[in-house]
C-alpha positions in Angstrom: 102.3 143.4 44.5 105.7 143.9 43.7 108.0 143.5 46.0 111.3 144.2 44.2 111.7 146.6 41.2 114.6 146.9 39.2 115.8 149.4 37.2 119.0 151.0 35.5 118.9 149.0 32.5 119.5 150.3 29.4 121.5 150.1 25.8 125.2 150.3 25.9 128.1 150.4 23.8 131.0 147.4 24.3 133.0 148.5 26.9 130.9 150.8 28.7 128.9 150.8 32.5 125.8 150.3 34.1 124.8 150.3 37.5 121.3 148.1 38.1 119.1 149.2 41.2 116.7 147.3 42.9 114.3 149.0 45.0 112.4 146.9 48.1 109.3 148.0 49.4 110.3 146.2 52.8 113.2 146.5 54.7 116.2 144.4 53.1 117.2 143.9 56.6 114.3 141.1 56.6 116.1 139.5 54.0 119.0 137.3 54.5 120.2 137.2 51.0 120.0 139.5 48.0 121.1 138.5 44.3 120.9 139.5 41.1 120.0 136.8 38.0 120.0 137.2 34.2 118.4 135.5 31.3 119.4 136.0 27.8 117.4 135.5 25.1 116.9 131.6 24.3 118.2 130.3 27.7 117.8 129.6 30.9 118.0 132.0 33.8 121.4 132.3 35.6 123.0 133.3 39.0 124.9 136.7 38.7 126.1 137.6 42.3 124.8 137.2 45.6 125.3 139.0 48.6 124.2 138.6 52.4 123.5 140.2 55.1 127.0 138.8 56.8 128.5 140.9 53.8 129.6 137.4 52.2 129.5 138.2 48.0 129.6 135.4 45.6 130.3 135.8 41.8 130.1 133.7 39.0 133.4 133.0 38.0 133.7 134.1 34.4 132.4 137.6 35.2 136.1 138.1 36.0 135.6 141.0 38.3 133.5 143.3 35.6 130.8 143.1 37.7 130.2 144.3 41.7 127.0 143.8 44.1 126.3 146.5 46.4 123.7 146.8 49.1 122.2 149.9 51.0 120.4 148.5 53.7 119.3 152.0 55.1 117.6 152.5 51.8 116.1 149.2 51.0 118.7 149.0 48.1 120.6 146.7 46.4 123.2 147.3 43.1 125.0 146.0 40.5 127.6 147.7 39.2 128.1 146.4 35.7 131.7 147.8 34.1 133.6 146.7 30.9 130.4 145.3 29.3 130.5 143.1 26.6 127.9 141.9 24.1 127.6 138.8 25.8 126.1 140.4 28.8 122.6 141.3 27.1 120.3 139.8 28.9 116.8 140.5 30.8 118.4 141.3 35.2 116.4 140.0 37.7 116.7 141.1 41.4 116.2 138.4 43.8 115.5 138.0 47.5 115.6 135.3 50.2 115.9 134.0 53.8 115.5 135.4 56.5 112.0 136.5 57.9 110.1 136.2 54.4 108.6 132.8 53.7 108.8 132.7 49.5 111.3 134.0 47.5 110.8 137.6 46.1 111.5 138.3 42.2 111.7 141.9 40.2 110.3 142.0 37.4 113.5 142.7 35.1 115.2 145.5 33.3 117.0 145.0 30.2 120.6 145.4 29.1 121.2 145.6 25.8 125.3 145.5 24.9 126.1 146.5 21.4 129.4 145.4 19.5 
């Protein structure tokens, strides 16, 4: 059963937007942390963001700001707002959940983002 499902991905030109949804089936409130991962083609998976339930929002660093994690906790929700896009970004996204009242980590099973030059 899938617990998390992504979607939002798509092809897009340098420069231009996405937003990324994930969708849970339970109540993200349950959750004590909420991410988003990405794997490009070749390597290994990587952190994105993270956020919390405390609000507390981590980025990796050479994002420089492009990219914002959202989370609507009345609507089981969770975003990524993906602005300035560059070529480098295409990679399979991955939503991700943890803590709190769930006992194994919860995984989407990807969209894609394809940047062009």
């Amino acid at each position: 059963q899938e617990k998390l499902v992504e979607s939002g991905g798509g092809l897009v030109q340098a420069g231009g937007s996405l937003r990324l949804s994930c969708a849970a089936s339970e109540n993200i409130l349950f959750f004590n942390s909420m991410g988003w991962y990405r794997q490009a083609p070749g390597k290994q998976r990587e952190l994105v963001a993270t956020i919390n339930l405390g609000g507390s929002i981590n980025y990796v660093d050479y994002l420089a700001g492009r990219f914002t994690i959202s989370r609507d906790n009345a609507r089981n929700m969770v975003y990524l707002q993906m602005d300035s896009l560059k070529p480098e970004d295409t990679a399979v996204y991955y939503c991700k959940a943890w803590g709190g009242t769930i006992h194994a980590d919860y995984w989407g099973q990807g969209t894609q983002v394809t940047v062009s030059s």
